[in-house]
N, CA, C and O atoms as a GROMACS GRO file, in nm:
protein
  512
    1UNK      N    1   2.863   1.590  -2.279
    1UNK     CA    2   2.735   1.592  -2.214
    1UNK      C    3   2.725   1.467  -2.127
    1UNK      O    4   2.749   1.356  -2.175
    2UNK      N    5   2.694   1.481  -2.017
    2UNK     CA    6   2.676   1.386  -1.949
    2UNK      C    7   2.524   1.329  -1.935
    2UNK      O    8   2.438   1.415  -1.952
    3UNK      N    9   2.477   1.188  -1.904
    3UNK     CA   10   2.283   1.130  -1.884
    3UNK      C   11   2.319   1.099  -1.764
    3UNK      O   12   2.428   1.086  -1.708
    4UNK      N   13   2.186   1.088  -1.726
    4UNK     CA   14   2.177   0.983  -1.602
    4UNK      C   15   2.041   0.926  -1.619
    4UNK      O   16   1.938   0.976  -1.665
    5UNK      N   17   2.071   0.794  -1.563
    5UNK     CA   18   1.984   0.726  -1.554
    5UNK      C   19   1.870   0.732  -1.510
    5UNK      O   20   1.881   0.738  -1.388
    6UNK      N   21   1.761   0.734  -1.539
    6UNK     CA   22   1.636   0.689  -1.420
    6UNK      C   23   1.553   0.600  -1.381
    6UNK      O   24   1.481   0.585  -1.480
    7UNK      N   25   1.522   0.544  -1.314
    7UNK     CA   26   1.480   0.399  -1.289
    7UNK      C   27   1.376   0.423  -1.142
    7UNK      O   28   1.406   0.487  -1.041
    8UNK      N   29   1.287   0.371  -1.163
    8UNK     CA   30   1.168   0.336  -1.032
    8UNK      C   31   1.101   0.182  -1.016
    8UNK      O   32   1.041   0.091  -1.074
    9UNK      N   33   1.127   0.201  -0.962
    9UNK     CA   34   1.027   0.033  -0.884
    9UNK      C   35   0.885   0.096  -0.923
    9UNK      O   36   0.824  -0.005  -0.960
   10UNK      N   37   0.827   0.168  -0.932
   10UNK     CA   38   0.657   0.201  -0.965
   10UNK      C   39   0.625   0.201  -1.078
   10UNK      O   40   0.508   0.227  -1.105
   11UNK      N   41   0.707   0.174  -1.169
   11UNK     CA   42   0.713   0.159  -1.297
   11UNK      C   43   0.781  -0.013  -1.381
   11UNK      O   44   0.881  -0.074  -1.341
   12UNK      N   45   0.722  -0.040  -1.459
   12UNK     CA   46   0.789  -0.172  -1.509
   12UNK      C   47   0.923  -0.180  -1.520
   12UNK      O   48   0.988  -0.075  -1.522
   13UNK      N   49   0.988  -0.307  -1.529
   13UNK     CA   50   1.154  -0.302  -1.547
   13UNK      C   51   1.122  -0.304  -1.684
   13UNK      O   52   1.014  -0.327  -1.739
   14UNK      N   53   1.243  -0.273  -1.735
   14UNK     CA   54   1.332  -0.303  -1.901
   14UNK      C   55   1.260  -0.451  -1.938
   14UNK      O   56   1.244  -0.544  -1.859
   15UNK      N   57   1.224  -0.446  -2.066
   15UNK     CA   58   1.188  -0.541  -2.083
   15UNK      C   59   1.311  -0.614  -2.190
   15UNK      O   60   1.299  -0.726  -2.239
   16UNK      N   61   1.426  -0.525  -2.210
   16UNK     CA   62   1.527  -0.512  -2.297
   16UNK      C   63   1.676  -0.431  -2.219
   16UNK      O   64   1.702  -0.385  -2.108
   17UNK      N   65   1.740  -0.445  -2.339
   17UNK     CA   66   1.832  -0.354  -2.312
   17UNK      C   67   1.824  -0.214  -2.314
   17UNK      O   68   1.894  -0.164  -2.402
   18UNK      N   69   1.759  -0.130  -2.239
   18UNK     CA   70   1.693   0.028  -2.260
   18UNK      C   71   1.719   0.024  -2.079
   18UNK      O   72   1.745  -0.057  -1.990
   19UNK      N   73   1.696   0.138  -2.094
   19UNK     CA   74   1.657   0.214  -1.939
   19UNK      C   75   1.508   0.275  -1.932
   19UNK      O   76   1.457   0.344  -2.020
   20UNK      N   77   1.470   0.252  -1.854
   20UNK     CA   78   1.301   0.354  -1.862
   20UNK      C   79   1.309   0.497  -1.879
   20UNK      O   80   1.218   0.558  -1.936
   21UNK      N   81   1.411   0.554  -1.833
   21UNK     CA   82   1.432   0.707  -1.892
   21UNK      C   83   1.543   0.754  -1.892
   21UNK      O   84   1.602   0.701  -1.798
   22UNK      N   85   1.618   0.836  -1.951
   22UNK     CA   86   1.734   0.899  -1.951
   22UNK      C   87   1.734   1.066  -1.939
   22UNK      O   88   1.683   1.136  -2.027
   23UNK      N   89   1.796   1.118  -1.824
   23UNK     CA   90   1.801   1.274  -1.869
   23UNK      C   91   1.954   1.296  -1.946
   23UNK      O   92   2.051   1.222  -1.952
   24UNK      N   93   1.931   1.423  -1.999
   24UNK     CA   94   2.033   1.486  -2.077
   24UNK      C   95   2.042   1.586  -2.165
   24UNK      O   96   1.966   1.609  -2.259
   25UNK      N   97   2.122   1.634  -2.137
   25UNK     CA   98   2.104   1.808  -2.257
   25UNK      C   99   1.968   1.878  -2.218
   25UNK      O  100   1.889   1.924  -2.301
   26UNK      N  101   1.950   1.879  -2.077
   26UNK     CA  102   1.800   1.971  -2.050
   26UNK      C  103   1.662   1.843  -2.042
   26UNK      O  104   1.573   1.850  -1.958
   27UNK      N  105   1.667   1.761  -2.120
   27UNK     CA  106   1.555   1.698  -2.152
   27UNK      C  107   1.538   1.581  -2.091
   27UNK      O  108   1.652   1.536  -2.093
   28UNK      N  109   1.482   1.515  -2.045
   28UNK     CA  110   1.400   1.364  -1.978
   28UNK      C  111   1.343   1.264  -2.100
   28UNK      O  112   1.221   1.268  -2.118
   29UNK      N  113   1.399   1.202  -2.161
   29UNK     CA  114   1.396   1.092  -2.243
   29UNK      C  115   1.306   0.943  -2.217
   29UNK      O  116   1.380   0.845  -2.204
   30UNK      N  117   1.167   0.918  -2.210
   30UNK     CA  118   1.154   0.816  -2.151
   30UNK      C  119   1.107   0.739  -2.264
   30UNK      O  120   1.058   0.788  -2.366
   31UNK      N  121   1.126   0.594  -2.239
   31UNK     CA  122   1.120   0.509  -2.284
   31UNK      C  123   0.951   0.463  -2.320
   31UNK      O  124   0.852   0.510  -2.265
   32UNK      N  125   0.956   0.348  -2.439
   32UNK     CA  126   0.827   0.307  -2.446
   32UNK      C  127   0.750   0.259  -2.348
   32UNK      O  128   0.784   0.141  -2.344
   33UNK      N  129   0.645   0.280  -2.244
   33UNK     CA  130   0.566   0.215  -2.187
   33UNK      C  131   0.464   0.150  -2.256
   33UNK      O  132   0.395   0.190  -2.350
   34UNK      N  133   0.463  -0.006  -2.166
   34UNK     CA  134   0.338  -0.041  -2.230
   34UNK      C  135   0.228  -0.118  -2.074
   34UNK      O  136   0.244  -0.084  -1.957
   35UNK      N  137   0.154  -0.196  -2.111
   35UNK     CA  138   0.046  -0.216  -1.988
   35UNK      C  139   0.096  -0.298  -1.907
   35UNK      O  140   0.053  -0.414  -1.903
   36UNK      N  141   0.183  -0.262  -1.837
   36UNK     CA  142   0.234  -0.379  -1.684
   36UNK      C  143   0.247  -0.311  -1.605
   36UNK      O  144   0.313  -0.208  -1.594
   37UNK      N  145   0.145  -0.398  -1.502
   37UNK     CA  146   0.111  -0.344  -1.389
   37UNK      C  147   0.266  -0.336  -1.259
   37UNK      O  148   0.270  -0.446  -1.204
   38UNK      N  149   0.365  -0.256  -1.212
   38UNK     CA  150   0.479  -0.254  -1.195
   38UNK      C  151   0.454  -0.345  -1.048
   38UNK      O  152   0.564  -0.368  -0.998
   39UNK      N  153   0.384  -0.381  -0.997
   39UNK     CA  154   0.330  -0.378  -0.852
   39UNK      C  155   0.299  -0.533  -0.823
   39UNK      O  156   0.303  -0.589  -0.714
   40UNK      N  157   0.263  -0.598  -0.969
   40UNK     CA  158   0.228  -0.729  -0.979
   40UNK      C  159   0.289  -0.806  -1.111
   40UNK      O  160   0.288  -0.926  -1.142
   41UNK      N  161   0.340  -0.694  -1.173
   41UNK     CA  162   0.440  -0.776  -1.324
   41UNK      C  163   0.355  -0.820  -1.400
   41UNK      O  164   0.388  -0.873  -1.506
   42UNK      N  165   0.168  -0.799  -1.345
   42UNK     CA  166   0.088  -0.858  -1.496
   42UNK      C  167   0.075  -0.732  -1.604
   42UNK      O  168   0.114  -0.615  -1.598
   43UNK      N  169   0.007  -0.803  -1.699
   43UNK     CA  170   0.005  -0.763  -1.805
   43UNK      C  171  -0.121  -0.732  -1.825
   43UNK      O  172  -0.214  -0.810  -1.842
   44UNK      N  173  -0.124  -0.587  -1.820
   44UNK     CA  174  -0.317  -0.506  -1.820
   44UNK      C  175  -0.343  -0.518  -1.942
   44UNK      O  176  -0.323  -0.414  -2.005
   45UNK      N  177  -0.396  -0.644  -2.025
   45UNK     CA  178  -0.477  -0.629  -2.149
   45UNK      C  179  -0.613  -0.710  -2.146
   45UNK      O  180  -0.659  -0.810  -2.202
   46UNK      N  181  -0.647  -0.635  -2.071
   46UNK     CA  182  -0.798  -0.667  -2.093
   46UNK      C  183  -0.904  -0.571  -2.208
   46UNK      O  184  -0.985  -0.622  -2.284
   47UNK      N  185  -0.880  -0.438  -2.196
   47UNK     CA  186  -0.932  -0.345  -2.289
   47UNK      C  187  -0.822  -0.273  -2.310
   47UNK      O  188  -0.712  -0.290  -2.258
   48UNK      N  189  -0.859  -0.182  -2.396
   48UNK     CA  190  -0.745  -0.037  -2.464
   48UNK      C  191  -0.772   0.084  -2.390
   48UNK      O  192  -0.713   0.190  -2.407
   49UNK      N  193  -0.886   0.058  -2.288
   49UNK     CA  194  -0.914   0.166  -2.178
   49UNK      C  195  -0.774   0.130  -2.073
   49UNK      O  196  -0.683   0.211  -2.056
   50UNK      N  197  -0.779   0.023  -2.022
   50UNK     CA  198  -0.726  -0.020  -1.924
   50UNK      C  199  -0.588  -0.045  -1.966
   50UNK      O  200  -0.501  -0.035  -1.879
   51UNK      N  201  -0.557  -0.072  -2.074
   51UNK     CA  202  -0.401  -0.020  -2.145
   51UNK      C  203  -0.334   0.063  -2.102
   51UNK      O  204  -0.227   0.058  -2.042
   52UNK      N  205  -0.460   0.228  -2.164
   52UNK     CA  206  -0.370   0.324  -2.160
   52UNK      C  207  -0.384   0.385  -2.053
   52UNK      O  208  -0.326   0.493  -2.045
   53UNK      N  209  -0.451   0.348  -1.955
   53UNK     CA  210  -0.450   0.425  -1.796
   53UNK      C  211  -0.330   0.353  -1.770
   53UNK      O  212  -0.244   0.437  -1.799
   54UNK      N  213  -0.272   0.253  -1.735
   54UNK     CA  214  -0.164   0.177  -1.694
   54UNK      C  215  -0.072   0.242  -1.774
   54UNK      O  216   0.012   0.301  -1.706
   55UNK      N  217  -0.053   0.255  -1.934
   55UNK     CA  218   0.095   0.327  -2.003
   55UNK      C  219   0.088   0.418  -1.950
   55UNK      O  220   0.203   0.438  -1.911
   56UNK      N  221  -0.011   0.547  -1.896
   56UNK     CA  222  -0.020   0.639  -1.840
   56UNK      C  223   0.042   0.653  -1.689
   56UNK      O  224   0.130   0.720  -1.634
   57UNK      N  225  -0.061   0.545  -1.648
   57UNK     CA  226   0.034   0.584  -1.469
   57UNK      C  227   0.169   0.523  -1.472
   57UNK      O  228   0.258   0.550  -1.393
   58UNK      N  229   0.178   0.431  -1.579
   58UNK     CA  230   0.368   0.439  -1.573
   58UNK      C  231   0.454   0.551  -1.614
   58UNK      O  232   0.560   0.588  -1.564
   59UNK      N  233   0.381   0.604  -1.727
   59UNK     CA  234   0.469   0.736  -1.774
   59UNK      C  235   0.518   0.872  -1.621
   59UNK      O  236   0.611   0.941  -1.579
   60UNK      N  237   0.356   0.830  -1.592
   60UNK     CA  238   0.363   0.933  -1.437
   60UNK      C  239   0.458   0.923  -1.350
   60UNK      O  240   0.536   1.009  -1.308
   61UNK      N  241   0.445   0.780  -1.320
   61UNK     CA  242   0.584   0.707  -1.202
   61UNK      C  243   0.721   0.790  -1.234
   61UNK      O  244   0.772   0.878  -1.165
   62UNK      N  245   0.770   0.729  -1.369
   62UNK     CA  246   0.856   0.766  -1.460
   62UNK      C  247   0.893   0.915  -1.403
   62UNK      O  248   0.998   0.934  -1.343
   63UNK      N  249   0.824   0.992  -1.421
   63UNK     CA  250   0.837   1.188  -1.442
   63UNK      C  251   0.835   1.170  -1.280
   63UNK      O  252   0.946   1.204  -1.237
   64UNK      N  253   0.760   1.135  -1.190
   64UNK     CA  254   0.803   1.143  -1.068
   64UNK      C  255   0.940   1.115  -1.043
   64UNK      O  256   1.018   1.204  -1.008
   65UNK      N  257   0.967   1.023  -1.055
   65UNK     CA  258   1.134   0.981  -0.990
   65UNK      C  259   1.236   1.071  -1.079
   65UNK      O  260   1.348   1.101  -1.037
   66UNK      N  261   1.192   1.106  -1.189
   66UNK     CA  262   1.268   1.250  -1.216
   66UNK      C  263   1.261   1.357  -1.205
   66UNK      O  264   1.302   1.436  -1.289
   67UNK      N  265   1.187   1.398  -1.061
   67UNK     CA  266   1.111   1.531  -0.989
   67UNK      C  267   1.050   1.572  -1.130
   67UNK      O  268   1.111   1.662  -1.187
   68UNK      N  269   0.952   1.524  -1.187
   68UNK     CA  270   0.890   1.597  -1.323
   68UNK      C  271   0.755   1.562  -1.309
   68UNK      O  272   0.743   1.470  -1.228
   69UNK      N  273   0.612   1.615  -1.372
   69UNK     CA  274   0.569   1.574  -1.398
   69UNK      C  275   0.514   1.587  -1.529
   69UNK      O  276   0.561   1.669  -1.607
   70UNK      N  277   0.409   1.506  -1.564
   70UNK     CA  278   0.354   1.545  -1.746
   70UNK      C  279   0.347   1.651  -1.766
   70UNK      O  280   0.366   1.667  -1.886
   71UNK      N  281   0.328   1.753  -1.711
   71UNK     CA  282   0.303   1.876  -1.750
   71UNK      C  283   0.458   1.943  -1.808
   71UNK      O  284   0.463   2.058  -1.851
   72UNK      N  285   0.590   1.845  -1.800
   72UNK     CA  286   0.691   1.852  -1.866
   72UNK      C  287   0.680   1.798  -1.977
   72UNK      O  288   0.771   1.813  -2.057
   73UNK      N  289   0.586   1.734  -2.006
   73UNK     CA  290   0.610   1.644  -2.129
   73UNK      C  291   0.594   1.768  -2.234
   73UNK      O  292   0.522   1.866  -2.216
   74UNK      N  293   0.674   1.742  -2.346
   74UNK     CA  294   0.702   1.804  -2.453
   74UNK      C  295   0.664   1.752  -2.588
   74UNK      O  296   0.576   1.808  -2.654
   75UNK      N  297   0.716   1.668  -2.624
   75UNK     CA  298   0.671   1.555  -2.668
   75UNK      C  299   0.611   1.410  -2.678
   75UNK      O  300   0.692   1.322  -2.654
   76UNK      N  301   0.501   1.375  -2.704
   76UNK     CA  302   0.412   1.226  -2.688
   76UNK      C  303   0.430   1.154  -2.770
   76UNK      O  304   0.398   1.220  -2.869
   77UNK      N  305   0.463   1.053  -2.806
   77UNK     CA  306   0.438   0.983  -2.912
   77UNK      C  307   0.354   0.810  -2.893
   77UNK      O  308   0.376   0.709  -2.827
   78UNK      N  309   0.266   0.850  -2.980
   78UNK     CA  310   0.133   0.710  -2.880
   78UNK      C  311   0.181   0.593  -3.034
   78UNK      O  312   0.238   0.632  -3.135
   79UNK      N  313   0.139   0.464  -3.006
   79UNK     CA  314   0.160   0.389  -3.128
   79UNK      C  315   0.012   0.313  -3.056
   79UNK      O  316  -0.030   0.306  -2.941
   80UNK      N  317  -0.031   0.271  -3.171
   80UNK     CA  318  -0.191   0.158  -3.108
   80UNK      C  319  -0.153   0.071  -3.228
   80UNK      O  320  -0.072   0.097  -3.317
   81UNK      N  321  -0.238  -0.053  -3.208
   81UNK     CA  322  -0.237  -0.144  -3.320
   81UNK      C  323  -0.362  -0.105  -3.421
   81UNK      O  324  -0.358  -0.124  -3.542
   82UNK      N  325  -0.458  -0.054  -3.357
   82UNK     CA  326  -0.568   0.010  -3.432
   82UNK      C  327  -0.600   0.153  -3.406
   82UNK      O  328  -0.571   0.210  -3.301
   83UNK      N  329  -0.676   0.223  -3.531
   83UNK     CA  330  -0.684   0.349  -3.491
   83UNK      C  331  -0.784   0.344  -3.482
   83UNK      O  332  -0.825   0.460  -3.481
   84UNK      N  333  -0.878   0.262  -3.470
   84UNK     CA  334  -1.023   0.273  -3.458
   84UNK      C  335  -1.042   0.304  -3.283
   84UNK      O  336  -1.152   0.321  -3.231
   85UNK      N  337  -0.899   0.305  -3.203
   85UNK     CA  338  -0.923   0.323  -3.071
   85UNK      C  339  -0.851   0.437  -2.999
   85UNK      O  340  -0.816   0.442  -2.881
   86UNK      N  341  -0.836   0.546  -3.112
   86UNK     CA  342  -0.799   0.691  -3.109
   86UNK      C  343  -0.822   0.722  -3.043
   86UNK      O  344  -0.739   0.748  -2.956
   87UNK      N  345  -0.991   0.755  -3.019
   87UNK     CA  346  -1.072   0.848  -2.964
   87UNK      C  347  -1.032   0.777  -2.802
   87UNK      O  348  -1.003   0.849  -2.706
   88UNK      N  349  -1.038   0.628  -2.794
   88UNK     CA  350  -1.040   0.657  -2.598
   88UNK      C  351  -0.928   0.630  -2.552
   88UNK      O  352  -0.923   0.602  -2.432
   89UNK      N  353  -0.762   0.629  -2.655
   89UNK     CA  354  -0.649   0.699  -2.621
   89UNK      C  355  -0.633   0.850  -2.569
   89UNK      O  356  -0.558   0.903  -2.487
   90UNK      N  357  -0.756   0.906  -2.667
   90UNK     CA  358  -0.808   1.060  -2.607
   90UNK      C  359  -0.816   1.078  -2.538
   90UNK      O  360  -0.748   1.161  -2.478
   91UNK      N  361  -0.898   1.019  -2.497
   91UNK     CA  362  -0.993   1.008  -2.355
   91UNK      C  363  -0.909   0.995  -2.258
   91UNK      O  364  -0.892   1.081  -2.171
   92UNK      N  365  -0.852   0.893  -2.264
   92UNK     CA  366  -0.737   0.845  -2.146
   92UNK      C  367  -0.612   0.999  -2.130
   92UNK      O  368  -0.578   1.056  -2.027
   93UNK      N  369  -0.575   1.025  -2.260
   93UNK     CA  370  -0.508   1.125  -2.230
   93UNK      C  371  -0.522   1.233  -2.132
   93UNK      O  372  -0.455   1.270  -2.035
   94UNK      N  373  -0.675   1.289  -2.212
   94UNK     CA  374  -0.733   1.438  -2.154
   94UNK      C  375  -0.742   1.408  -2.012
   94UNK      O  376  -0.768   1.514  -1.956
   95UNK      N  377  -0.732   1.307  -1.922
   95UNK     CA  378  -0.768   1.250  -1.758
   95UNK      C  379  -0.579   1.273  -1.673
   95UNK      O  380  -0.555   1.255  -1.554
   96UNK      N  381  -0.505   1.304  -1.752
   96UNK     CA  382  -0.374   1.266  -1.702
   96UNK      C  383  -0.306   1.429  -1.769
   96UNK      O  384  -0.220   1.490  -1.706
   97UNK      N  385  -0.360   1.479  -1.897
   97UNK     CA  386  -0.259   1.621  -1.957
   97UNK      C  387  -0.360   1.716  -1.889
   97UNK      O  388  -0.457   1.688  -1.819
   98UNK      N  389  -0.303   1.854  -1.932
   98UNK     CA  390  -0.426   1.942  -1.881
   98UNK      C  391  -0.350   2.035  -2.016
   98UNK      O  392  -0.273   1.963  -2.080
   99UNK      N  393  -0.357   2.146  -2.056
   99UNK     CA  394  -0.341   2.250  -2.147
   99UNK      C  395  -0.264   2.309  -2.052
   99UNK      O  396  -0.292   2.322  -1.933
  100UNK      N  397  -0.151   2.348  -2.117
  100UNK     CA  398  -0.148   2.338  -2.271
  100UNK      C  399  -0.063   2.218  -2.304
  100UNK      O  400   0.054   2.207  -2.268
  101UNK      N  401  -0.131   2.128  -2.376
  101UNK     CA  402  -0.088   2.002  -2.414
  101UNK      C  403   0.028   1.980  -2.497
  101UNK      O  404   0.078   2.074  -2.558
  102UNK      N  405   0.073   1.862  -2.504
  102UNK     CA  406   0.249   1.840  -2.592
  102UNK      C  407   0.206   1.882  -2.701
  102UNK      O  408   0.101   1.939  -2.730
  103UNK      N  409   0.333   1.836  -2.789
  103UNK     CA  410   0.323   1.804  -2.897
  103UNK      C  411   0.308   1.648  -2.907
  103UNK      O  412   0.366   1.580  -2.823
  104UNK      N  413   0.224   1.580  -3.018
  104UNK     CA  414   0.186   1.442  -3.052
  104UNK      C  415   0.154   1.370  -3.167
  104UNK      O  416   0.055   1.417  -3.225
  105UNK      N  417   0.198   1.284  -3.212
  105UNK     CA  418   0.170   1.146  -3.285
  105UNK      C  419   0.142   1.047  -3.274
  105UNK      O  420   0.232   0.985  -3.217
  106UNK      N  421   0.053   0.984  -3.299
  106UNK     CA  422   0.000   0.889  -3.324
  106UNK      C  423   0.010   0.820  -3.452
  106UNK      O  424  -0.017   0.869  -3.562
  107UNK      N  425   0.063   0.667  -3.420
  107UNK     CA  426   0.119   0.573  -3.528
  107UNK      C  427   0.018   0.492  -3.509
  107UNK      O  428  -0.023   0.485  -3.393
  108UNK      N  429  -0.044   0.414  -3.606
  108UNK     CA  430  -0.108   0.300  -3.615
  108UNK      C  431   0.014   0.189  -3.679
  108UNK      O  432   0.062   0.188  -3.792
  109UNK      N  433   0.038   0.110  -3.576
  109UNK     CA  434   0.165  -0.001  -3.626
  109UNK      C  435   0.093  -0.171  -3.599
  109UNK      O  436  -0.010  -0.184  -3.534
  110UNK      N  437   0.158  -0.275  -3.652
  110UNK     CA  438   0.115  -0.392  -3.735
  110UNK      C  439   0.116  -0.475  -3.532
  110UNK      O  440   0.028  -0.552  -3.493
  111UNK      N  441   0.224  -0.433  -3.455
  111UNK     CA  442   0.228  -0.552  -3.375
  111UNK      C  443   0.288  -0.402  -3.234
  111UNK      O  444   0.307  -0.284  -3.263
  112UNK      N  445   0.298  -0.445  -3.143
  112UNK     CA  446   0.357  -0.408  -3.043
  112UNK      C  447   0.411  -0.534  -2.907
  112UNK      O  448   0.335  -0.626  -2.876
  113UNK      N  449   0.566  -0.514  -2.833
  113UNK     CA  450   0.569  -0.568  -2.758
  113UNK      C  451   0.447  -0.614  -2.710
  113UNK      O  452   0.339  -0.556  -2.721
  114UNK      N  453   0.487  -0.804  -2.613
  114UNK     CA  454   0.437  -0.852  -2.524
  114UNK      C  455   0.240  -0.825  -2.595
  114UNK      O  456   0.160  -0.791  -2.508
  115UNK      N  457   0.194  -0.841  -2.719
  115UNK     CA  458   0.084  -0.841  -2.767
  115UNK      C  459  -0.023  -0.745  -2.747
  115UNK      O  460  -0.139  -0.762  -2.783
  116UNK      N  461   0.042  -0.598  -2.661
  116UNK     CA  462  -0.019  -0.498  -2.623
  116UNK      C  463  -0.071  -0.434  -2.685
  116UNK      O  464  -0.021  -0.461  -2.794
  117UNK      N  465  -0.172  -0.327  -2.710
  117UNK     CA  466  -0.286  -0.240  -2.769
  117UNK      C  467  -0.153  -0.108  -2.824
  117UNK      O  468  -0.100  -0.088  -2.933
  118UNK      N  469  -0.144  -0.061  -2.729
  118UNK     CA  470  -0.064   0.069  -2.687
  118UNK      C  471   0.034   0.087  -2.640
  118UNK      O  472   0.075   0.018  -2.546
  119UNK      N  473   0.117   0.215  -2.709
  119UNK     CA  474   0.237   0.202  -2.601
  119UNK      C  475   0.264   0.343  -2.613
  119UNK      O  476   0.176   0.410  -2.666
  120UNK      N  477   0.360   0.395  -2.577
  120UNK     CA  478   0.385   0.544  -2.559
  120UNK      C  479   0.506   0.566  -2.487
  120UNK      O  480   0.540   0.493  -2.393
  121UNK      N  481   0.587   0.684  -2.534
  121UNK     CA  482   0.690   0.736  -2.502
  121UNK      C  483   0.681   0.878  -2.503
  121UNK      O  484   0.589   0.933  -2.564
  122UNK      N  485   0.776   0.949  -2.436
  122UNK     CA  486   0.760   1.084  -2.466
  122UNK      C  487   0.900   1.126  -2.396
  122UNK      O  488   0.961   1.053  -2.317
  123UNK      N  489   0.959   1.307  -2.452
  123UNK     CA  490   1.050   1.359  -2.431
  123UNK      C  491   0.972   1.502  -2.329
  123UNK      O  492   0.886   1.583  -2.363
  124UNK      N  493   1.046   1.488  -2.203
  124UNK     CA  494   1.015   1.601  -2.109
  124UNK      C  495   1.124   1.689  -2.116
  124UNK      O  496   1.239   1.649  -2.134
  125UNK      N  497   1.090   1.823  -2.100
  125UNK     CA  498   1.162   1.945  -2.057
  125UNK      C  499   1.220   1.925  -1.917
  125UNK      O  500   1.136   1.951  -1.830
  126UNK      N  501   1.339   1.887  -1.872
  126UNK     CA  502   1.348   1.963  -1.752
  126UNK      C  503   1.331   2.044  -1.719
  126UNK      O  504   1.305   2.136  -1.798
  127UNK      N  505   1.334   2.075  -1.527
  127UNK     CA  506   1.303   2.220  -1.390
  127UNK      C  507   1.445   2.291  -1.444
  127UNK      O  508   1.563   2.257  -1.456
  128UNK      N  509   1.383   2.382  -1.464
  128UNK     CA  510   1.486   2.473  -1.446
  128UNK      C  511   1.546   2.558  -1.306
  128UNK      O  512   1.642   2.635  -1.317
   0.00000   0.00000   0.00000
């Protein structure tokens, strides 16, 4: 099986050794996003609103430069440091998915990269 890489300037660099997405075996693999603004390299933590619009329009960037968009996404997987901020991860979601929506999890975890709220990854279907 062969991957290829995917990589955009509209989206944050690696903050590690990872790639921002990988295709392969049919599927679009992307990496954790979290709130950096790709355009200015800051770091959107001012609220958990403004988090996840930013993990969001990076995920978007992301599925663009792999002719995709969310509506490939297959799988979501959100992590927050609190779940008390579920509901306007929701929120943020329902503005960016439309139905019929992924599949999803949500982790409540102790710390996340760079001191961020949120982060998110997800596995897309490739165009057939």
């Amino acid at each position: 099986m062969t991957k290829k890489i995917i990589y955009t300037e509209n989206a944050p660099k690696a903050i590690g050794p990872y790639s921002q997405a990988v295709q392969a075996g049919g599927f679009t693999f992307v990496s954790g996003q979290v709130a950096i603004n790709p355009k200015t390299g800051d770091l959107m933590n001012a609220s958990i609103e403004e988090q996840a619009e930013q993990v969001l329009q990076n995920l978007t960037a992301i599925c663009k430069e792999a002719n995709l968009s969310l509506s490939n996404v297959v799988k979501l997987t959100i992590y927050i440091t609190n779940m008390s901020d579920f509901s306007i991860v929701n929120e943020a979601m329902q503005r960016h998915f439309v139905e019929p929506y992924p599949a999803r999890a949500t982790v409540e975890i102790s710390a996340l990269p760079l001191g961020v709220n949120v982060e998110m990854d997800a596995i897309l279907i490739n165009n057939e």
